[in-house]
N, C-alpha and C positions, 0 to 999 in steps of 0.2 A: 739382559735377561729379566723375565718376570715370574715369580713363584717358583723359581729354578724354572725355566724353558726358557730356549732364546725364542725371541719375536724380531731379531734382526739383526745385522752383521755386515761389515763392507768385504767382497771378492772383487778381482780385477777393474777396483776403481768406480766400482756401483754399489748400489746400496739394493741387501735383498733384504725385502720384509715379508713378512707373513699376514696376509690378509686374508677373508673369508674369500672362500675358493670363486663364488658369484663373479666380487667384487672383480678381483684376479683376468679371470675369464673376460669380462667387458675390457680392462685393461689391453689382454694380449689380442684382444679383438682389434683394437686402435692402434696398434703400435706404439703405444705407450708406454710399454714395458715391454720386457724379453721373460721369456719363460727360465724358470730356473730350474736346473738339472741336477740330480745328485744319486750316486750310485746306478749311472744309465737310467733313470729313470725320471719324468718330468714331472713335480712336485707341484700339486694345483694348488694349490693354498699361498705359495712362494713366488715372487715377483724380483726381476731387477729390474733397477730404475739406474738411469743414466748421472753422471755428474754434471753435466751439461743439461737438464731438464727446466725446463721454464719454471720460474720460480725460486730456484736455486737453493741455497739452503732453508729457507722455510717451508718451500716444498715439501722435504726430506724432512724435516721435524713432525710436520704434519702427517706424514706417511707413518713414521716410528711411532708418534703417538696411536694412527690406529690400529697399527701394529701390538702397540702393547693392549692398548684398549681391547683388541681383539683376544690376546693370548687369554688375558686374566676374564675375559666373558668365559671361554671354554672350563677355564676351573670353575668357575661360578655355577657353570650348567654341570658341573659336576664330569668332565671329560679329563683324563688323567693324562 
């Protein structure tokens, strides 16, 4: 969590993080990620990345930090 809000969390073994929705979009374009689902409904902001994804754990650091990077932009621009 950043500024109280999560920007990422592990589910069945992947890492979902919250990225600008853009970003996101060119991702599930590639297959690069799997879309993330919650309360039926597909959350475009939100990404899962695989454990197995090239690069491996630095990947995934990389992804968190702009994950969080991203969160704390939204409080910035003043988004609650």
């Amino acid at each position: 969590m950043v500024d109280g809000r999560i920007y990422a969390f592990f589910k069945d073994g992947r890492l979902v993080v919250k990225i600008p929705a853009r970003r996101a979009a060119e991702l599930l374009a590639t297959d690069a990620a799997s879309a993330f689902r919650a309360g039926g409904r597909t959350m475009r902001e939100w990404v899962m990345l695989e454990l197995a994804d090239p690069g491996g754990e630095q990947c995934w650091r990389d992804w968190m930090q702009t994950g969080r990077d991203y969160v704390r932009s939204l409080r910035a621009a003043g988004h609650a």
